[in-house]
N, C-alpha and C positions, 0 to 999 in steps of 0.2 A: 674538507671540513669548512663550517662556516663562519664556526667560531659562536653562534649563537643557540642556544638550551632551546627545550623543544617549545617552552612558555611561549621563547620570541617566535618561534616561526607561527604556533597559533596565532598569536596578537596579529602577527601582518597579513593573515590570512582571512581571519575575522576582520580584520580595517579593512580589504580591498575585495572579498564576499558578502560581508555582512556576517554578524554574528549567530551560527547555528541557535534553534530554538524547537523546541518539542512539548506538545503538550496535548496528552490525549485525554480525549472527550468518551467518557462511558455512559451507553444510552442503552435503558432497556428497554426490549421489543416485547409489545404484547403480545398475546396469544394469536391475535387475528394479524398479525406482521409476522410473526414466527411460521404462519399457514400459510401465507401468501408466499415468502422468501422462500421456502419449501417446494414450491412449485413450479420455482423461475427456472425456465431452460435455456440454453446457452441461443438457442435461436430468438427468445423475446428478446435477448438485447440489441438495440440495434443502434446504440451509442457507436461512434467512431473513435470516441476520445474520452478521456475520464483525468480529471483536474489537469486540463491542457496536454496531457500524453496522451501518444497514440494507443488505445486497446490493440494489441496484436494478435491476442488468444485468448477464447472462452473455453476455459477449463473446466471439466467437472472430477478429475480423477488427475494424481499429480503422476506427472512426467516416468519417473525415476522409478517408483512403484504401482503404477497403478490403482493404487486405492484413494476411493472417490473422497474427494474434499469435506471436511465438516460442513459448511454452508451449503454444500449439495448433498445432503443427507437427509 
C-alpha cells in the first residue's frame, strides 16, 4: 500500500508525463477523396513511418477475422 488514492498517483503521473490530452478532428471527404481512398492499395504506400512510428503492416482485412476493413471497402 502507498497510502495515497488513485487522484494522487494521477497528479504524479501527469507532473512527470505531462498531462494526457485528446481531441479529435472531424473532416469530411468529398466525393472525389472518398474515390481516390477507394483505390489505395497496400503497395502505394510506401511511407516507413506514420506520426514518428514505425508502419509495421498494411492491412486490408483484419487479422482475427478476416473480413476486409471499412476503409478498404
Amino acid at each position: 500500500m502507498t497510502g495515497k488514492n488513485p487522484q494522487e498517483h494521477y497528479n504524479e503521473l501527469a507532473e512527470r508525463f505531462g498531462a494526457p490530452s485528446y481531441n479529435r478532428l472531424q473532416a469530411s471527404a468529398t466525393s472525389a477523396q472518398k474515390a481516390a481512398l477507394s483505390k489505395l492499395s497496400p503497395e502505394m504506400v510506401s511511407a516507413d513511418t506514420l506520426a514518428g512510428d514505425p508502419i509495421t503492416a498494411r492491412l486490408t482485412a483484419a487479422p482475427g477475422n478476416g473480413r476486409r476493413l471499412a476503409a478498404s471497402r
